[in-house]
C-alpha positions as CSV (number, residue, x, y, z in Angstrom):
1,X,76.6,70.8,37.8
2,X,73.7,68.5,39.8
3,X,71.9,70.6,42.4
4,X,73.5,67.6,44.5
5,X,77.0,68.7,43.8
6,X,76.2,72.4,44.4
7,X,74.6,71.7,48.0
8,X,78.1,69.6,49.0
9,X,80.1,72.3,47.8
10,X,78.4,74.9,49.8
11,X,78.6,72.6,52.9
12,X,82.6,72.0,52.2
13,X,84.9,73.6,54.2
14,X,87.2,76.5,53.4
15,X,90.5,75.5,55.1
16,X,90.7,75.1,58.6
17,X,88.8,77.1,61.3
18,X,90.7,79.4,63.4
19,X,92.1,78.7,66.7
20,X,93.4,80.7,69.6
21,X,96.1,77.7,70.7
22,X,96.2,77.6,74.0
23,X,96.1,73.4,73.8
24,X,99.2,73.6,72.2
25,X,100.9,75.2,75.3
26,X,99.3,72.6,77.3
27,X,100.1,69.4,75.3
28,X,103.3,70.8,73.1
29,X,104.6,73.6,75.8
30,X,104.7,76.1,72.9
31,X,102.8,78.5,71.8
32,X,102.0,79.2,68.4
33,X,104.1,81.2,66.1
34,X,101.8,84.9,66.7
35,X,101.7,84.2,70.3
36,X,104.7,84.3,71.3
37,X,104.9,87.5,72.7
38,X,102.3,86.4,75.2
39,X,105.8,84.2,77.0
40,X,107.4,87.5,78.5
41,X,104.2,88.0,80.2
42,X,104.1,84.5,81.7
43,X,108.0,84.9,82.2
44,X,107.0,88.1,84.6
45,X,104.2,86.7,86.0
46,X,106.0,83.5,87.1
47,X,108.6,85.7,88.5
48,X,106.4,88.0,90.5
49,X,104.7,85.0,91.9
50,X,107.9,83.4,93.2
51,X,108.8,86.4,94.6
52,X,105.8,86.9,96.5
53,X,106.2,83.7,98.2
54,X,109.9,82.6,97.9
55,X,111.3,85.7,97.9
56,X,113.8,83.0,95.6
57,X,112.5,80.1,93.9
58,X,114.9,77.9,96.1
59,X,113.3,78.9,99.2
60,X,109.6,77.2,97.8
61,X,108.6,73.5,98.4
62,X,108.3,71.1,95.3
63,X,104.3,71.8,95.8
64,X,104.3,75.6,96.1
65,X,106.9,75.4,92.0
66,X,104.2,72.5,91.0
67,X,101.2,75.3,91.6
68,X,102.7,77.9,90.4
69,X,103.8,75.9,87.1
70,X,100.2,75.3,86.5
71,X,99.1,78.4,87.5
72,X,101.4,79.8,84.6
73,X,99.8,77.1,82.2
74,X,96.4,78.0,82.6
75,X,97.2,81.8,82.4
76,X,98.9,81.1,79.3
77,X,95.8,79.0,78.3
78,X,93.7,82.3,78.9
79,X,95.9,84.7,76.9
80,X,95.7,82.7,74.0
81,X,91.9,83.0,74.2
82,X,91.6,86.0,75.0
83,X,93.6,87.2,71.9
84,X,91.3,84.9,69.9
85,X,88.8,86.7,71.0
86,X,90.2,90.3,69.9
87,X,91.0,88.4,66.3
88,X,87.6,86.8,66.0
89,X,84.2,87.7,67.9
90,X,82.3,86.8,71.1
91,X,79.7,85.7,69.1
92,X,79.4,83.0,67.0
93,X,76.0,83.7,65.4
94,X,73.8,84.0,67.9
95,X,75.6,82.0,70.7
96,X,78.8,82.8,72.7
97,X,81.7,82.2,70.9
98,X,83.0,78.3,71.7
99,X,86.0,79.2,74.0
100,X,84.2,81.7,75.7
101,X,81.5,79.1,76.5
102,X,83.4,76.2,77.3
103,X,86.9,77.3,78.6
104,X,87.4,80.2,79.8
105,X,85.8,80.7,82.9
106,X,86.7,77.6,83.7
107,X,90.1,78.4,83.5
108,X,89.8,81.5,85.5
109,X,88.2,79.4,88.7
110,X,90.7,76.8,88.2
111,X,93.5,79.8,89.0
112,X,91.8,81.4,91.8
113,X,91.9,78.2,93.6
114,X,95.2,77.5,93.2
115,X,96.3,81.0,94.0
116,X,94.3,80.4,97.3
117,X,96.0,77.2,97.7
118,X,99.4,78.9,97.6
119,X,97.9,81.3,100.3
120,X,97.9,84.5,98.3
121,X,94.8,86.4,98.3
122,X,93.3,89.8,99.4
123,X,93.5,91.0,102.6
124,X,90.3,92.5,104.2
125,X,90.7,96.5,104.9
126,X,89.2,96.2,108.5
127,X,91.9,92.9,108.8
128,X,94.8,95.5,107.9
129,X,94.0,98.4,110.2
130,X,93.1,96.8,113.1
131,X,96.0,96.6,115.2
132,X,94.7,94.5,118.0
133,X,94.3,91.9,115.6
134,X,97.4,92.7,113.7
135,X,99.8,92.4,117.3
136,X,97.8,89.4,118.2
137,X,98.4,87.4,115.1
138,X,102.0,88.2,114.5
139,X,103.5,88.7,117.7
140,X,101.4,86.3,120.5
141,X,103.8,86.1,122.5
142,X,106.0,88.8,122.6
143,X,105.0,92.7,122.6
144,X,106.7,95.6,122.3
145,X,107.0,98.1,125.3
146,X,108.1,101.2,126.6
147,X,110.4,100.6,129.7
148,X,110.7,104.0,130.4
149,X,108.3,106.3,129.7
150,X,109.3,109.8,128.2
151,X,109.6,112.1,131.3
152,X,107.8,115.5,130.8
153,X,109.8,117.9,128.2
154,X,112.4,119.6,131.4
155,X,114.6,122.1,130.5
156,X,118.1,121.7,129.8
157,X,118.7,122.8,133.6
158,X,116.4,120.0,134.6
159,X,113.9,122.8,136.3
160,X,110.4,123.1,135.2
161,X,108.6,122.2,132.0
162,X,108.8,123.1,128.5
163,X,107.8,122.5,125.0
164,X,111.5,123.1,124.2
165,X,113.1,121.0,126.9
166,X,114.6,117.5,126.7
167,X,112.2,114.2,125.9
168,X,113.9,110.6,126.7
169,X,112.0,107.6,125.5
170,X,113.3,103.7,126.0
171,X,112.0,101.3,123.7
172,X,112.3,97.5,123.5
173,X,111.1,95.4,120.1
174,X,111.0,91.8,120.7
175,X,112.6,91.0,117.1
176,X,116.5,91.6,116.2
177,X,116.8,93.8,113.2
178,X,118.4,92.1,109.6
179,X,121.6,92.2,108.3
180,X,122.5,94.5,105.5
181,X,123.5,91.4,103.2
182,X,120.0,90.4,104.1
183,X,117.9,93.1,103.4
184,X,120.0,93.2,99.5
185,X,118.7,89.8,98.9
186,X,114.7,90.4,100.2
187,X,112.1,91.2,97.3
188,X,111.2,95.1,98.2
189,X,107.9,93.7,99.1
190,X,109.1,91.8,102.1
191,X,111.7,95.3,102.8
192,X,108.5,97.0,102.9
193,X,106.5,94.9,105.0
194,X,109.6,94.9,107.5
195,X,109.2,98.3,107.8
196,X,105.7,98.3,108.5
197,X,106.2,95.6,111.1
198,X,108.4,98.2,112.7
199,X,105.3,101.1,112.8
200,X,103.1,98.7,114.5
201,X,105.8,97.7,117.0
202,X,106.5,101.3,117.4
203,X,102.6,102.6,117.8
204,X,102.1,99.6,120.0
205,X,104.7,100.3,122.4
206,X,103.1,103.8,122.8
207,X,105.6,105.9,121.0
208,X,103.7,107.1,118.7
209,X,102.2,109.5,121.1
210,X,102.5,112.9,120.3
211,X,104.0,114.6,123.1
212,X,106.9,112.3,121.8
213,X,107.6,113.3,118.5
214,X,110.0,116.1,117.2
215,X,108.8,119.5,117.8
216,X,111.0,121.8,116.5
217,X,114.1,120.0,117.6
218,X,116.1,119.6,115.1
219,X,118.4,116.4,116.1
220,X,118.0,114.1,118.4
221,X,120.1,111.2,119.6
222,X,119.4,107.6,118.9
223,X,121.3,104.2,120.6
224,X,120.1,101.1,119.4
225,X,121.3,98.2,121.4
226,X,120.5,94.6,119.3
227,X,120.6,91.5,121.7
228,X,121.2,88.8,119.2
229,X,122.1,85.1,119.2
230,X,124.9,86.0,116.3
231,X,126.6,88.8,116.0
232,X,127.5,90.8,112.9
233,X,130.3,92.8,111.6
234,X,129.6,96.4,112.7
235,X,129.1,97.9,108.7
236,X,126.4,94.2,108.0
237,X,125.3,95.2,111.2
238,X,124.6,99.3,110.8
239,X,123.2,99.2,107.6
240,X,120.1,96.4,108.4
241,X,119.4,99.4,110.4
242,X,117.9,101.3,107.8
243,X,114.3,100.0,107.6
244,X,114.0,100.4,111.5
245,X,115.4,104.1,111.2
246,X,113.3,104.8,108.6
247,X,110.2,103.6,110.9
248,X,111.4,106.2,113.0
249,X,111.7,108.7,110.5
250,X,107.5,108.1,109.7
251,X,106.4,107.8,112.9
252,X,108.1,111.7,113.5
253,X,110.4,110.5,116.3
254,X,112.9,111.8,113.5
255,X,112.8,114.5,111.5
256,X,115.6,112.6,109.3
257,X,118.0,109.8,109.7
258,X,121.0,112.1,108.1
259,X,123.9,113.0,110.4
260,X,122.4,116.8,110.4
261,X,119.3,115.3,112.3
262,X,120.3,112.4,114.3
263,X,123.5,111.6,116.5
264,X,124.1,107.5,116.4
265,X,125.3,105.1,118.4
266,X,124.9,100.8,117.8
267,X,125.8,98.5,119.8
268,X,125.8,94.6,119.9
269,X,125.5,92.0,122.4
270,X,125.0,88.2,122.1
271,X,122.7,87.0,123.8
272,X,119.8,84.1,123.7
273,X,116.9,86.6,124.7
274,X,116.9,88.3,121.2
275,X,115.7,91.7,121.1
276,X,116.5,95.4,120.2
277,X,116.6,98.6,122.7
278,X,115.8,102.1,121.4
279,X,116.7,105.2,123.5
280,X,115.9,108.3,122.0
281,X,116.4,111.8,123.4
282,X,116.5,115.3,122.5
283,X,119.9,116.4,122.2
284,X,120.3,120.0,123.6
């Protein structure tokens, strides 16, 4: 053999180069035969993204399913290389390794700005705990209050003061509390928020004070009148009470919501100023 010959056969190729397949999910929508198992991760992803936002995909506009779609593409486009990666090297001689160089990053910018388009991104720490701020943004208008203001602990006989007397407390929350239906259908990320809607209303009314929370009483009576624009059967209506009864629970204005520790009583009226009354008092 020619030294010729034996330069172009060290130059030939030995079948084709590896690749990590991502285009084909972009141009094909498939991925390659040993990526598959990467789908069930885009499946959850896609899913916990809806649900963030939705909490259904029905309840999205056409733009918010567009983003997320591609969102989902370009994740997939990352897996892929990222698996590559683990197969191959990050080096390809002495340079990074082509997807690395080219791609990936790329792809990763190109999500985070479409996550921020779709509004979901970190909250600042100071952004959460301030409650000014907090009261301001989500309730402008309306604020929770204290109409009556616990009374000193009296005695039972209504003379003089005591740590084991009777506390009364009125509370009004500008917001009308969910049905039970409702609160079945909500991603427990949205239950979970309502509940901490419910603290901040609480603490900004003042209730959170502590000559107002249980001290060794053991049950105490609740009636929770809900002003609504629609009224609901009385079971729908009872058990949407559970996020705002746990609030209470938290906050130590219960010591449970079990019929051991709390005496209660729900009423509804229809009306167009919507809003829910809390009395609580000791029950001696």
């Amino acid at each position: 053999m020619s030294e010729k010959s034996m330069k172009k056969k060290r130059k030939a190729r030995i079948g084709r180069p590896p690749k990590h397949g991502g285009y084909s999910l972009l141009i094909k929508g498939e991925l390659p035969e040993k990526r598959k198992h990467i789908r069930n991760y885009l499946t959850a992803a896609r899913e916990s993204l809806i649900a963030d936002l939705g909490p259904a995909e029905e309840d999205l506009t056409a733009a918010q399913i567009i983003l997320i779609d591609r969102v989902i593409s370009k994740l997939g486009v990352i897996r892929c290389i990222e698996e590559h990666i683990r197969e191959t090297s990050v080096m390809t001689g002495h340079r990074l390794a082509p997807s690395l160089r080219e791609s990936y990053l790329a792809y990763n910018n190109s999500i985070r700005l479409s996550l921020r388009e779709l509004g979901i991104n970190t909250r600042k720490v100071d952004d959460s705990l301030d409650l000014k701020t907090y009261i301001e943004k989500h309730y402008p208008d309306d604020k929770a209050e204290c109409v009556e203001k616990p009374v000193e602990r009296r005695t039972a006989s209504g003379k003089g003061k005591g740590q084991g007397g009777i506390m009364r407390i009125k509370i009004i929350l500008p917001l009308v509390t969910p049905s039970l239906n409702e609160l079945l259908r909500i991603h427990f990320r949205k239950r979970k928020r309502l509940k901490q809607d419910y603290e901040w209303q609480l603490i900004a009314s003042g209730a959170n004070d502590s000559q107002y929370k249980v001290n060794g009483i053991k049950k105490r009576r609740v009636e929770i009148r809900s002003f609504r624009s629609r009224l609901l059967d009385q079971d729908n209506f009872i058990g949407g009470l559970k996020p705002l009864l746990d609030s209470l629970v938290e906050m130590d204005l219960l010591l449970d919501d079990g019929p051991e520790y709390l005496s209660l009583k729900a009423e509804q009226e229809n009306s167009r100023d919507q809003r829910t009354e809390i009395i609580i008092e000791d029950m001696s």
